[in-house]
C-alpha positions as CSV (number, residue, x, y, z in Angstrom):
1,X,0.0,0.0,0.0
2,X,1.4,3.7,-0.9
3,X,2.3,5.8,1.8
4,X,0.6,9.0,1.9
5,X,2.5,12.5,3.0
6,X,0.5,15.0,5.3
7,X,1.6,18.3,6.8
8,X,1.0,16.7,9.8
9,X,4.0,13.5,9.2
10,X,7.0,13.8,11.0
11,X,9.8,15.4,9.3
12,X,12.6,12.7,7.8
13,X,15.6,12.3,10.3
14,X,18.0,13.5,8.0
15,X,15.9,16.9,7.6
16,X,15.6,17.1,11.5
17,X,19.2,16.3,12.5
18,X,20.3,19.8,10.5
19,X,20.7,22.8,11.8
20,X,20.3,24.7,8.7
21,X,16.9,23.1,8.4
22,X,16.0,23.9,11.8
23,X,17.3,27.6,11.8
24,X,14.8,28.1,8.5
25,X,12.1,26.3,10.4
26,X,12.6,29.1,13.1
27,X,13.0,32.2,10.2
28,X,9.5,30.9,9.1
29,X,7.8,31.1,12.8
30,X,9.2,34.0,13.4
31,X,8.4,35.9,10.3
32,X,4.8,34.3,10.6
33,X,4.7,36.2,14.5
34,X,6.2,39.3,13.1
35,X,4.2,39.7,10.3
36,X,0.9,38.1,12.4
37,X,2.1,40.9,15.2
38,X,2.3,44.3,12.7
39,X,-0.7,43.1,10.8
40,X,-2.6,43.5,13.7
41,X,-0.8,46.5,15.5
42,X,-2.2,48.2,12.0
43,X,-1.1,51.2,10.5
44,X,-0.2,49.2,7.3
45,X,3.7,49.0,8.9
46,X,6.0,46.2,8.3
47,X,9.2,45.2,9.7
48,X,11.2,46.9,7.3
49,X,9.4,50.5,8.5
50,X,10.4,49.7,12.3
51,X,13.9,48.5,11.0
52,X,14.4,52.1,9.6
53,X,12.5,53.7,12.1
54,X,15.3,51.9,14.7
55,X,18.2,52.8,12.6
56,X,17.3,56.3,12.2
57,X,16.6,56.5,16.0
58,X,19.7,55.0,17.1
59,X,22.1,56.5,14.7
60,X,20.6,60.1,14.1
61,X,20.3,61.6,10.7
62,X,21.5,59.4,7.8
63,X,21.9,59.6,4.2
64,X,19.5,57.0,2.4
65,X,22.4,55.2,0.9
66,X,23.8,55.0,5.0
67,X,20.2,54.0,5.9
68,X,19.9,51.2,3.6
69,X,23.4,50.0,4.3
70,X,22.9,49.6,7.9
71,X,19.3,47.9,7.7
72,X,20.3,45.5,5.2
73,X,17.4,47.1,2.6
74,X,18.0,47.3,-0.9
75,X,18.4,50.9,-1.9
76,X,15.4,51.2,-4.2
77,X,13.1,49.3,-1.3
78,X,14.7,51.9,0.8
79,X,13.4,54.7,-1.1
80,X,9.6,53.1,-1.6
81,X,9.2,52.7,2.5
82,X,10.8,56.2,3.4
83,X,8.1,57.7,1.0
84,X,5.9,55.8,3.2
85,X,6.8,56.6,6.5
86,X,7.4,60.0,5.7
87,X,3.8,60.5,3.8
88,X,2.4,59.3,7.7
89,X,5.0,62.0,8.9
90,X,7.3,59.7,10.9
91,X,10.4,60.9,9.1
92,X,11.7,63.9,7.4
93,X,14.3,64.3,4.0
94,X,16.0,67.2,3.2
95,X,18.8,67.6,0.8
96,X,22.2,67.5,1.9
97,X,23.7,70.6,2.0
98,X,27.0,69.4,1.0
99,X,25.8,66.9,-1.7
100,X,23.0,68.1,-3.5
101,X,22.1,64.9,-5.0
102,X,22.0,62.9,-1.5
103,X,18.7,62.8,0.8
104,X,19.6,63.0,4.9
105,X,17.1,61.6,6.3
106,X,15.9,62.5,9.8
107,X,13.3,60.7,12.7
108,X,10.5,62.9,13.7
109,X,8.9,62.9,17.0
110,X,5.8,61.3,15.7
111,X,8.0,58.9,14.3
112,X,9.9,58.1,17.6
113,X,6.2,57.5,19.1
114,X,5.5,54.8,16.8
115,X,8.7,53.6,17.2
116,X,8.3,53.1,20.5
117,X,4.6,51.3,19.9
118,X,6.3,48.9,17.6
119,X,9.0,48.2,20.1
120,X,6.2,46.6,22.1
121,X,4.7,44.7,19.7
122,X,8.2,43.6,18.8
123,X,8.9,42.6,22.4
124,X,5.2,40.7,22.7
125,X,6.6,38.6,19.5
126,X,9.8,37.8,21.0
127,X,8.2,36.6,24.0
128,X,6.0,34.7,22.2
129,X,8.7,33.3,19.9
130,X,11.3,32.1,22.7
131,X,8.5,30.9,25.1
132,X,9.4,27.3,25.1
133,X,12.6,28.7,26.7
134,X,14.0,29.5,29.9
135,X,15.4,32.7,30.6
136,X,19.1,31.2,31.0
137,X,18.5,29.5,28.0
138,X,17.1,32.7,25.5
139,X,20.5,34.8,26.7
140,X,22.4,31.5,25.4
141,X,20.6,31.0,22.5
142,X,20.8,34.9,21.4
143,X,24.5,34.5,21.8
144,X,24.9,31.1,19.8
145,X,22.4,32.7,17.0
146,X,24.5,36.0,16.9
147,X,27.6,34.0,16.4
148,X,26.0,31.9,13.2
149,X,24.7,35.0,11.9
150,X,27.9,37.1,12.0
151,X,29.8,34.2,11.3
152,X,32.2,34.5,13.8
153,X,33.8,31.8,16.1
């Protein structure tokens, strides 16, 4: 008799022995709660609008090249969500008086408000995420998952 697959089967050993294929397990649950977690904060924002937003608040006043850069946003993508979140009036451009053809691009108050609304909902989805760890064990796993991510030893 055939066997039948269902989402439901357990995943074959070799799959569930990798870490690779574990790590993109986690990306998936995690982008499902992030995405789950802005869709229903509203506003129409996405992670990439909080991941400028958070670069911009950090850092200060960046060029849009700088800003794109540091988020890891492609440069035209860049440009779509800063007309965006500027149109809602969470950022500001203005030309750069020293280079006329580069944008500096500046956090507004409003900006650092919503900022600090996403940072919650952010904070609910990590919970969430890293609930079926201890506390001792999400600092340790931050550390290893840092590590793989920079790759650094």
């Amino acid at each position: 008799m055939p066997t039948t697959h269902h989402e439901t089967d357990a995943v074959p050993t070799r799959l569930a022995q990798r870490a690779t294929w574990q790590v993109s397990r986690a990306y998936l649950r995690a982008t499902g709660l992030l995405n789950t977690g802005f869709e229903a904060h509203g506003r129409g924002l996405r992670g990439y609008h909080y991941r400028l937003l958070a670069a911009l608040d950090e850092s200060g006043p960046l060029s849009q090249a700088e800003l794109g850069r540091r988020t890891g946003i492609d440069r035209s993508d860049v440009t779509a969500a800063l007309t965006e979140l500027e149109s809602r009036g969470l950022l500001a451009r203005s030309v750069d008086p020293e280079h006329k053809r580069r944008n500096i691009v500046t956090i507004t108050a409003e900006g650092v408000a919503q900022l600090l609304e996403l940072d919650d909902v952010v904070s609910g989805i990590q919970d969430e995420f890293l609930a079926p760890l201890s506390a001792a064990q999400r600092r340790q796993f931050l550390t290893l998952i840092t590590r793989l991510a920079d790759g650094s030893r």
